[in-house]
C-alpha positions as CSV (number, residue, x, y, z in Angstrom):
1,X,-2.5,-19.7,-22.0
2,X,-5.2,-22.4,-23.1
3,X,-2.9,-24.8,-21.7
4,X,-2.4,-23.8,-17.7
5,X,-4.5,-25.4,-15.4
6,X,-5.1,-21.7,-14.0
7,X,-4.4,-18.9,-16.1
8,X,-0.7,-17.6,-15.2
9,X,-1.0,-13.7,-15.2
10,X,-3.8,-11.6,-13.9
11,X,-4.2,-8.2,-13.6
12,X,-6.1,-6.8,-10.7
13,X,-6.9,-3.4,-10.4
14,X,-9.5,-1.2,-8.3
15,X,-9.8,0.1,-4.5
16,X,-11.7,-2.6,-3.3
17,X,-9.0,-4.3,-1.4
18,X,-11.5,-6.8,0.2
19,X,-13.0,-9.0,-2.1
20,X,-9.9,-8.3,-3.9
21,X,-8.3,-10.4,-1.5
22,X,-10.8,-12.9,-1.3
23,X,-10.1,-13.6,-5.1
24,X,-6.3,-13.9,-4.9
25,X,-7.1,-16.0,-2.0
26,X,-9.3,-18.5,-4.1
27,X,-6.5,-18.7,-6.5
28,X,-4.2,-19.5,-3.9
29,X,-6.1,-22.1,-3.3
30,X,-7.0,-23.6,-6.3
31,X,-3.0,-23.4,-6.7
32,X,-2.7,-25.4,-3.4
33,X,-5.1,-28.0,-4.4
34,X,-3.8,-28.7,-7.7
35,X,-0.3,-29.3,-6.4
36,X,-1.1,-31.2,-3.3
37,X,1.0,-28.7,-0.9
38,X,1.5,-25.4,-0.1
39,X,2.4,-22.8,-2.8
40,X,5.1,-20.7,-2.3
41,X,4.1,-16.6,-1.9
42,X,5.9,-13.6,-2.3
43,X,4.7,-10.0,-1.6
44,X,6.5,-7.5,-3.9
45,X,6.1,-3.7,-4.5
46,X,7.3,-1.6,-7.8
47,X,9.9,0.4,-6.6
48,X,11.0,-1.7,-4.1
49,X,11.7,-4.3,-6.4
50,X,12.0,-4.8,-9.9
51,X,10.0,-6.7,-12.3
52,X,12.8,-9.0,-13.6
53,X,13.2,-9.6,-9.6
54,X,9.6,-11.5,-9.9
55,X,10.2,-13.2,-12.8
56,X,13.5,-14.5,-12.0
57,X,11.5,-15.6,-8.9
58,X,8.7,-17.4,-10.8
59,X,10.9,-18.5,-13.7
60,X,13.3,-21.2,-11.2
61,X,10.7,-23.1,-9.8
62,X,10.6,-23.9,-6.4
63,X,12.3,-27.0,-4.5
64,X,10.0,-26.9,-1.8
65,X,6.3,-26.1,-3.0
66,X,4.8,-27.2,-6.2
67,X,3.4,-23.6,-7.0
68,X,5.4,-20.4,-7.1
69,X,2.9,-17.2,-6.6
70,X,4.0,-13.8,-7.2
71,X,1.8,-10.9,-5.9
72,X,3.3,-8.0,-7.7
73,X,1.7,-5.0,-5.7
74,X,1.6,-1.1,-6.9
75,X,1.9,-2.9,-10.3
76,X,0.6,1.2,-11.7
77,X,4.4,2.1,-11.2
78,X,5.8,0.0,-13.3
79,X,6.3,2.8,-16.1
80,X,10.2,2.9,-17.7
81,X,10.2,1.4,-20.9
82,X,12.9,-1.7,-19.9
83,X,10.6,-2.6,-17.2
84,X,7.4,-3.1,-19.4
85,X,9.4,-4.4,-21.8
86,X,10.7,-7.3,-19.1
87,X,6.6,-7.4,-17.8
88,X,5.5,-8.1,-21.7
89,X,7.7,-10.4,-22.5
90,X,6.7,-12.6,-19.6
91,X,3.6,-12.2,-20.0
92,X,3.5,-13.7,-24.0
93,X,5.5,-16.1,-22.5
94,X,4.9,-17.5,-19.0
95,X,6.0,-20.4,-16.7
96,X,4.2,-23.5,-15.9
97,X,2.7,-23.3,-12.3
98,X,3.7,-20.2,-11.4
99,X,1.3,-17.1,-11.3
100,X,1.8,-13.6,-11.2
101,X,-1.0,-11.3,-10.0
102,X,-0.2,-7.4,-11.2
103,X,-2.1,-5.6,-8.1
104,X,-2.9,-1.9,-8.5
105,X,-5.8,0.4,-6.4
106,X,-6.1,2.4,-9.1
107,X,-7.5,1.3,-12.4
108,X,-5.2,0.4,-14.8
109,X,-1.2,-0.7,-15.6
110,X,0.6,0.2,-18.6
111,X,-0.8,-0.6,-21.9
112,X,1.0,-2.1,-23.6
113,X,0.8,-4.9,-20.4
114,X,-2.9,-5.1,-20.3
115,X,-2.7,-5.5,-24.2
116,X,-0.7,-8.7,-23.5
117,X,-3.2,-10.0,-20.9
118,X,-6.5,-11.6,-21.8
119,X,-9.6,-9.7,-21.0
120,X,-11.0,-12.6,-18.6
121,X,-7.8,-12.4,-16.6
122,X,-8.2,-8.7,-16.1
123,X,-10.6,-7.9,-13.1
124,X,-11.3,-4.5,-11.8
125,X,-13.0,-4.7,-8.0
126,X,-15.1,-1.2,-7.5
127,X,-16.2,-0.1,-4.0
128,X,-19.6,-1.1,-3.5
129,X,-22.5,1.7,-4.4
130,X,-24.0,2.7,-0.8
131,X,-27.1,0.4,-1.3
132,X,-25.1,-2.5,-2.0
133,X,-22.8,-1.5,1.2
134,X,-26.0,-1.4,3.7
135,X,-27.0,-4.7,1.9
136,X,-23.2,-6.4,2.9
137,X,-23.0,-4.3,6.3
138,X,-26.6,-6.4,7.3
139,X,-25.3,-10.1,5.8
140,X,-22.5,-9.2,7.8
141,X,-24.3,-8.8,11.1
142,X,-26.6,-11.1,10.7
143,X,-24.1,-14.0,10.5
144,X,-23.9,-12.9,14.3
145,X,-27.6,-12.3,14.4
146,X,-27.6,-8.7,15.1
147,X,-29.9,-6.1,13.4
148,X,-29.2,-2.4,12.7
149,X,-31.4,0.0,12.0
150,X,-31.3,3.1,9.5
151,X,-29.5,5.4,11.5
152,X,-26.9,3.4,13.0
153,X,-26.2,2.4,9.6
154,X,-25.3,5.9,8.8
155,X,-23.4,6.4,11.4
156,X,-21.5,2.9,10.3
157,X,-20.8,4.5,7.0
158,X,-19.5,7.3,8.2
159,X,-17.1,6.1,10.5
160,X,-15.7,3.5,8.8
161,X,-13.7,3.2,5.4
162,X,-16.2,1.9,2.3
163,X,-13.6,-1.2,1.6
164,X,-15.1,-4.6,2.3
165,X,-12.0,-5.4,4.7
166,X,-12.7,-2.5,6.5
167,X,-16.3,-3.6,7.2
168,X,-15.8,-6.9,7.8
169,X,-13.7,-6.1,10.8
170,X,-16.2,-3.5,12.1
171,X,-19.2,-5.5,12.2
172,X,-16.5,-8.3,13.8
173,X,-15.9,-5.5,16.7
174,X,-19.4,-5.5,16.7
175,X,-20.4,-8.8,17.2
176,X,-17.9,-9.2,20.1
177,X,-19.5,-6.3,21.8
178,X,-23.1,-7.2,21.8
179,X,-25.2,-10.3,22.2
180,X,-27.0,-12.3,19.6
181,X,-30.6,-11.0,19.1
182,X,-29.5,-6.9,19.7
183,X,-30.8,-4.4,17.5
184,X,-28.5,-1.9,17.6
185,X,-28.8,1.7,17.4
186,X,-26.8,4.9,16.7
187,X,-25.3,5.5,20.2
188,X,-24.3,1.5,19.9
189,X,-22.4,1.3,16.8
190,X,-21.0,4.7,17.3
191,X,-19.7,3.8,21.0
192,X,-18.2,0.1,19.9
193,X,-16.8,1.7,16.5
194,X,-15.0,5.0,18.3
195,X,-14.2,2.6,21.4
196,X,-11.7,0.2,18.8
197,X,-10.6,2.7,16.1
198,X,-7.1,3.5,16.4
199,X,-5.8,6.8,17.5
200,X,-5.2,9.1,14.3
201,X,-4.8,12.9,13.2
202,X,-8.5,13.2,12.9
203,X,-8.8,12.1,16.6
204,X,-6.2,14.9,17.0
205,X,-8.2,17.3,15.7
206,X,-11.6,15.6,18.5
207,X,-9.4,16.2,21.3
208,X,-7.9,19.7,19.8
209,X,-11.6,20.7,19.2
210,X,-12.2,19.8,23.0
211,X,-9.6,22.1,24.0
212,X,-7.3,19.3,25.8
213,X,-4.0,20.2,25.6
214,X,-3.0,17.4,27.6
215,X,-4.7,14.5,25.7
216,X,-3.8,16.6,22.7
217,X,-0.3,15.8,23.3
218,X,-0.8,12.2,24.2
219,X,-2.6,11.6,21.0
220,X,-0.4,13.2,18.9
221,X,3.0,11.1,20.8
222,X,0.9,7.8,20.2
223,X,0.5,8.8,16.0
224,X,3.6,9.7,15.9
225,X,5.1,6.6,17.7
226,X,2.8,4.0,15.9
227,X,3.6,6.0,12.8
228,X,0.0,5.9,11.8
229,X,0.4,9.1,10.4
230,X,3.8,11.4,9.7
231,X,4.4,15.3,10.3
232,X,2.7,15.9,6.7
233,X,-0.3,13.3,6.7
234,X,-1.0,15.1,10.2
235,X,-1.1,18.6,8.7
236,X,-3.0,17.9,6.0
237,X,-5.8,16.1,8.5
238,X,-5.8,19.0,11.0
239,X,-6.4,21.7,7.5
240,X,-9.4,19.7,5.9
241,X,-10.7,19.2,9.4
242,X,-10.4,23.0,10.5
243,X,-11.7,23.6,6.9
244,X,-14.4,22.0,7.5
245,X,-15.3,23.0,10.7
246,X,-14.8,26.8,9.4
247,X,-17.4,26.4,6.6
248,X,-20.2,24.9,8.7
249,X,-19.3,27.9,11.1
250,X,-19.8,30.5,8.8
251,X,-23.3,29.1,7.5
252,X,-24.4,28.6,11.2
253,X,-23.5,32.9,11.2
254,X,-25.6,33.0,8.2
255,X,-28.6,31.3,9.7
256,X,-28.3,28.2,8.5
257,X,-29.4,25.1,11.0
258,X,-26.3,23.5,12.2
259,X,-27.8,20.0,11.8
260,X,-28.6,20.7,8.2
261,X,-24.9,22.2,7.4
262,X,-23.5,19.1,9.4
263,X,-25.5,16.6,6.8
264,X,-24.2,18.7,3.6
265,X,-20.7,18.4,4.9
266,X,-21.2,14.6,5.4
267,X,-21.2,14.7,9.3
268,X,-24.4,12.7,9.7
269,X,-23.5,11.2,13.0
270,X,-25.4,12.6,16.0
271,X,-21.3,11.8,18.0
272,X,-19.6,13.6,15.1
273,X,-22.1,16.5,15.1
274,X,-21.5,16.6,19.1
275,X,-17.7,16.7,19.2
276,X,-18.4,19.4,15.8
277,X,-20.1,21.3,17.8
278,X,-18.2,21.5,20.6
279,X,-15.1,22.2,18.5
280,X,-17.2,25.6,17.1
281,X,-17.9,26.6,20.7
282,X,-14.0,26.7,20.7
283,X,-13.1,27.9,17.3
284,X,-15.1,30.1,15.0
285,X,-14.5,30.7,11.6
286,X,-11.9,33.7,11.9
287,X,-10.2,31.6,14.7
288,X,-9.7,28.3,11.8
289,X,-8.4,31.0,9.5
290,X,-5.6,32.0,11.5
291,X,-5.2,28.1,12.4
292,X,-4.9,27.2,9.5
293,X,-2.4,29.9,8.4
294,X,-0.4,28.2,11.4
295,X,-0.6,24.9,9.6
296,X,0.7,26.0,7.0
297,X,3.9,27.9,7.8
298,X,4.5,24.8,10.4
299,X,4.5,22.4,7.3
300,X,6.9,25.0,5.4
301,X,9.0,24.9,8.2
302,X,8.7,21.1,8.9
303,X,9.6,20.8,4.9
304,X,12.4,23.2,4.5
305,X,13.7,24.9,7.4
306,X,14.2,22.3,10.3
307,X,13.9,19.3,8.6
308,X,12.3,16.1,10.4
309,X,13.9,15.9,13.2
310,X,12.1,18.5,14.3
311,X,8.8,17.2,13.1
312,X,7.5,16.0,17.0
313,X,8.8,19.7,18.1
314,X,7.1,21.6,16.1
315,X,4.1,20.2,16.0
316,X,3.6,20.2,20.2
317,X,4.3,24.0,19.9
318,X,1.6,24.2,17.2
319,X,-0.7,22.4,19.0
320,X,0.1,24.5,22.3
321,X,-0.4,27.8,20.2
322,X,-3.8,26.5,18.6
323,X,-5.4,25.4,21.9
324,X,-3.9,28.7,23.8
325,X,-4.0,31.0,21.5
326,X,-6.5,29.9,18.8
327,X,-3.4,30.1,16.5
328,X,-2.2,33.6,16.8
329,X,1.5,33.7,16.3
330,X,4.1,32.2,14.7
331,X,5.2,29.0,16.1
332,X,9.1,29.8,14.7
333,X,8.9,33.0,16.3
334,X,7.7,30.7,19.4
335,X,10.4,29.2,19.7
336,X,12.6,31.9,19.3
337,X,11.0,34.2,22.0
338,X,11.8,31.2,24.1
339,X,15.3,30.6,23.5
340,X,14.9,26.9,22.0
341,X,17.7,25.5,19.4
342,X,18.3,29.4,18.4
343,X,21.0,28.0,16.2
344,X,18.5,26.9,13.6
345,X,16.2,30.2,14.2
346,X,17.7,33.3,12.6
């Protein structure tokens, strides 16, 4: 590959997605520069398309851009022997300005690939260690001059994914919501942050723990609509999140101090504490066991009784019996006390 003005096969693994990016954009545009025009990208995901789908792609050159770019994403999956075999033989033997970028969170692709791709074109991006992430998180904000101190930093960790794209568009939120010069604080970072985040099934579980049917229902309409979460993804939330709130409730029984459990179960926040402990004031420990018993015969039923188009359904009743009646009760047998699609009820 001596020959190539920029090395035509890269593997790039790791769950860093941000500077991630920010490398395949600087090869973009070294591609861009070198041929004097705009290079021709494509976006493709093993599964939903094949290997020999990209190569055919980057093996007929383009009539319109001098480059052809192939970013080849989920590049892990590429595991039946006929599509490795396609991958490898590209790779020994690739075409002239063209470059395909083998993407993969996790940490590795197939073997006998990475054999077949030089160790200086194989990049791994790690998520920054947490000193290295309070370092980027003030750069960041100081670009807008703004300072933040120690515990609005936790806070910012804790609220927000630990992937540089993530953070970058955190501290933007922040430095569109406070003047140059700020310091901010806790209460700040934690009211801007909450204020922008999208609804999701762990702000299901905030309004749940508040005991708000009504916004309960809302929230749970606008994940399901957005589909920023399905029937499944929202189960699984709701059980860690009533697991967790069931652990720190039993060591409060045991005399523990709640601010002390909160910090063990990586609830450093002084807003996450609150709504935390405002959910315990409305579910204790024996009330998340029989919740969580709930969530798990709904998901049965959501997986093999109803099907999904009963997903929305059954998860309204669920909600209704955990805010009622703290989960006591089937929510089939709900529904069949009730008279609703008895057909699928025996």
């Amino acid at each position: 590959m001596a020959n190539y003005p920029i090395p035509p096969v890269w593997i790039l693994a790791g769950p860093e997605v941000g500077l991630k990016g920010a490398f395949i954009a600087d090869l973009i545009d070294k591609a861009r520069r070198l041929g004097e025009g705009e290079p021709e990208v494509h976006r493709m995901y093993a599964g939903d398309s094949s290997p020999s789908e990209a190569i055919e792609l980057l093996q007929n050159s383009s009539l319109f851009s001098p480059w052809v770019i192939i970013e080849f994403r989920n590049a892990d999956q590429i595991s039946l022997k006929p599509e490795i075999d396609t991958m490898v033989k590209y790779c020994c033997s690739p075409a002239e300005q063209a470059l395909l970028l083998l993407e993969t969170e996790n940490y590795s692709v197939s073997k006998a690939i990475e054999k077949v791709v030089p160790p200086s074109c194989r990049k791994t991006f790690f998520e920054l260690f947490e000193n290295e992430l309070t370092g980027w998180i003030r750069r960041e904000l100081g670009k807008s001059q703004l300072s933040i101190d120690e515990e609005a930093l936790e806070s910012f960790l804790e609220l927000v994914p630990h992937d540089t794209n993530s953070l970058a568009a955190a501290c933007l939120v922040l430095s569109a919501s406070f003047p140059p010069g700020s310091m901010l604080g806790a209460s700040d970072v934690e009211a801007a942050i909450l204020r922008s985040k999208p609804e999701d099934a762990f702000t299901l579980f905030e309004k749940i723990g508040q005991g708000d049917l009504s916004l309960s229902l809302e929230v749970l309409n606008s994940v399901l609509d957005s589909r920023r979460g399905d029937a499944n993804q929202i189960i699984a939330a709701l059980v860690w999140s009533f697991r967790r709130l069931a652990r720190i409730g039993e060591a409060v029984a045991d005399g523990e101090r709640f601010e002390d459990v909160c910090i063990r179960e990586q609830a450093r926040s002084k807003t996450v504490q609150k709504k935390l402990r405002n959910a315990l004031g409305n579910y204790g420990p024996e009330d998340c066991r029989r919740i969580i018993s709930a969530l798990s015969e709904t998901e049965a039923a959501i997986r093999g009784l109803l099907g999904s188009a009963f997903d929305r359904q059954l998860l309204q009743l669920l909600i209704i019996s955990i805010i009622t009646q703290k989960g006591q009760g089937l929510p089939l047998a709900g529904w069949s006390e009730r008279g609703l699609y008895p057909q699928f009820i025996n």
